[in-house]
Steps between C-alpha positions, in 0.01 A plus 500: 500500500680200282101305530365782309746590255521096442127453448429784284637624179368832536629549862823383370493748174368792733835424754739496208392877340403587834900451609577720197293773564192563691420825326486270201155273651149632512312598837360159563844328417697726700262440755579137539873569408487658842293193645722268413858702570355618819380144618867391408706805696300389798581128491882629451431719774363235735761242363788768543352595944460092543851416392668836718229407777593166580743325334817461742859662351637232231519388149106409497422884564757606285368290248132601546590857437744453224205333336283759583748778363496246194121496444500917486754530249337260318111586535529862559804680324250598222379823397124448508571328916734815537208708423270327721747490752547895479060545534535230810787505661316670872364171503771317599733492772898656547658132418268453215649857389897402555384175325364646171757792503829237545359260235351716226733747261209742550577845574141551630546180747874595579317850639205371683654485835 
């Protein structure tokens, strides 16, 4: 996700109006829009089952998913992920659900489970 956004000015440009609005970006940019949000829900996803998993009870877990919580409010409490989340959201699992609904001030996230 951060590799091609860093190496690529027009990855990075498409991410920034893509966070504003999707409805806003043509076919083919909405099209990698979802590429690149999608590839990035499922390494939270992964990141987010690893940490519950198998870290042991303690202030490492805690901190793991603290930053994790961090990381959504950050990446995906944006309109344009919002939307993608809304057109995706079967994809991913029940925790990846309570995740996105606790740390988003989407109405559309809040509902999804």
């Amino acid at each position: 996700f951060d590799a091609s956004i860093a190496q690529s000015e027009e990855v990075a440009a498409l991410v920034v109006r893509g966070c504003a609005s999707m409805a806003e970006l043509s076919a083919s940019e909405r099209l990698r829009f979802e590429h690149v949000f999608g590839r990035l829900l499922n390494i939270v996803e992964s990141w987010h089952f690893q940490i519950r998993e198998t870290a042991p009870s303690g202030r490492y877990r805690d901190d793991q998913l603290g930053n994790i919580a961090n990381f959504v409010r950050t990446r995906c409490d944006h309109p344009g992920v919002l939307e993608f989340w809304n057109n995706y959201q079967q994809c991913y699992d029940a925790a990846t659900h309570r995740l996105i609904r606790e740390n988003t001030g989407s109405a559309v996230a809040r509902a999804s489970i």
